[in-house]
C-alpha positions in Angstrom: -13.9 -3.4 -7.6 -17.6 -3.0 -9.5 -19.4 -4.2 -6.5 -17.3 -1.8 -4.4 -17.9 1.0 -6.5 -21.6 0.2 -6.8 -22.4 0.3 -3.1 -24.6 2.6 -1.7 -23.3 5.4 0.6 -23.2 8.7 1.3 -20.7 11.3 2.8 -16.5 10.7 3.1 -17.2 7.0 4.0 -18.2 4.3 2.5 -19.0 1.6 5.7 -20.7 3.4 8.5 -23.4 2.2 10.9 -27.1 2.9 10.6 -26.7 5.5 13.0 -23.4 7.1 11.3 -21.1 6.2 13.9 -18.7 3.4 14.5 -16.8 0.8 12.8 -16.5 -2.3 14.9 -19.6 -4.0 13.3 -19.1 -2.7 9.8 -15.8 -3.5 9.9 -16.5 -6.7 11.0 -19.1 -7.1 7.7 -16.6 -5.8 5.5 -14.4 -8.5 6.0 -16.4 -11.2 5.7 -18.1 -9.6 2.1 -14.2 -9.2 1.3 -13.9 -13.2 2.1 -16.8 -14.2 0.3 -15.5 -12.3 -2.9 -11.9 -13.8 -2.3 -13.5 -17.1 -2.3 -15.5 -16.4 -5.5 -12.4 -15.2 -7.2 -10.4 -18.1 -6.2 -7.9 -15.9 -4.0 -6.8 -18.1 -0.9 -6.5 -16.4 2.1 -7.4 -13.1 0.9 -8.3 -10.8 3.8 -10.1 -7.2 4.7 -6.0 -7.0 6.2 -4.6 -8.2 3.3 -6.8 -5.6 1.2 -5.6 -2.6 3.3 -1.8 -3.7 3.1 -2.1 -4.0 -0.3 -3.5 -0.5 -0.8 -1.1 0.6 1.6 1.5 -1.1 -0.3 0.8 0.3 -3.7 0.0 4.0 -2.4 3.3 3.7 -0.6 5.2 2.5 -3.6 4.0 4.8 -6.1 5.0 7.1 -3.5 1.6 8.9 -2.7 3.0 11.2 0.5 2.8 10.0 4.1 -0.2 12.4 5.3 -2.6 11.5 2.4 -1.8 7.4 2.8 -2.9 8.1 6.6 -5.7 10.0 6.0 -6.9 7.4 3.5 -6.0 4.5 6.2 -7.6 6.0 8.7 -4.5 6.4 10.5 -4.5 9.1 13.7 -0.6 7.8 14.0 1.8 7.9 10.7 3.5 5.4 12.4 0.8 3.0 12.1 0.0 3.5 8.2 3.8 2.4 7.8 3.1 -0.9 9.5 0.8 -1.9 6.5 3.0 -0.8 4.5 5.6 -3.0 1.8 8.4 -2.2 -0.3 8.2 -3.6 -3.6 11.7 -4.8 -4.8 12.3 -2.0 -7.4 12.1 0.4 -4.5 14.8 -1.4 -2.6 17.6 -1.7 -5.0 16.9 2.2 -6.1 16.9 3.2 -1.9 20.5 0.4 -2.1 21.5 2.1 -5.2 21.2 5.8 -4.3 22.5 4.6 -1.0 25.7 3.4 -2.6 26.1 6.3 -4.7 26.4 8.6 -1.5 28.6 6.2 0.5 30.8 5.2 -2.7 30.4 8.1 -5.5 33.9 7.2 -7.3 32.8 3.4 -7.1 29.2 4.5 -8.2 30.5 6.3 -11.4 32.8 3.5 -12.3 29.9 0.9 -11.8 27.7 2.9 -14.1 31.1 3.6 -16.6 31.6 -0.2 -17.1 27.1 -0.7 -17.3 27.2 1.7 -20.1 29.8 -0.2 -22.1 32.4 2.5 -21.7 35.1 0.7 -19.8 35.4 -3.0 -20.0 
């Protein structure tokens, strides 16, 4: 993250091309500075992909709202930002749970009566 944060750049951006257009080369330079740090580090297999899912993931899961994770993806498509993203497993029992509780509400209560220690 240092050597991230102590690149040179200027503007919204932090890759851009000499000219300030494009990404195919810069993108293509980003990954393999991302490898080369991933191999330093001792992270196998660790991607400029697997990078962007994994900031997609954790925007996603601390629930940062759909526009702002596209506009920081890069996204023109909502759809596509979701692609990257991954639920973490806290987030799926609480989407099961809430779930349960609309589908089951008596159930839901009693679950959470015999939880609490109030019904054995």
């Amino acid at each position: 993250m240092e050597a991230v944060r102590n690149l040179r750049h200027e503007g919204a951006f932090l890759f851009l091309e000499p000219d300030g257009s494009g990404e195919s080369s810069v993108e293509h330079k980003a990954r393999d500075e991302f490898a080369k740090v991933a191999e330093a580090l001792g992270i196998p297999h660790f991607t400029w992909r697997s990078f962007r899912r994994s900031a997609e993931s954790a925007m996603h899961n601390k629930k940062v709202p759909l526009k702002a994770q596209q506009a920081v993806m890069g996204h023109s498509n909502p759809n596509m930002t979701l692609e990257y993203a991954e639920t973490d497993e806290a987030s799926k029992r609480q989407a099961v749970e809430e779930w349960g509780k609309l589908i089951f509400p008596k159930f839901s209560q009693l679950a959470n009566s015999v939880a609490t220690g109030m019904i054995n």
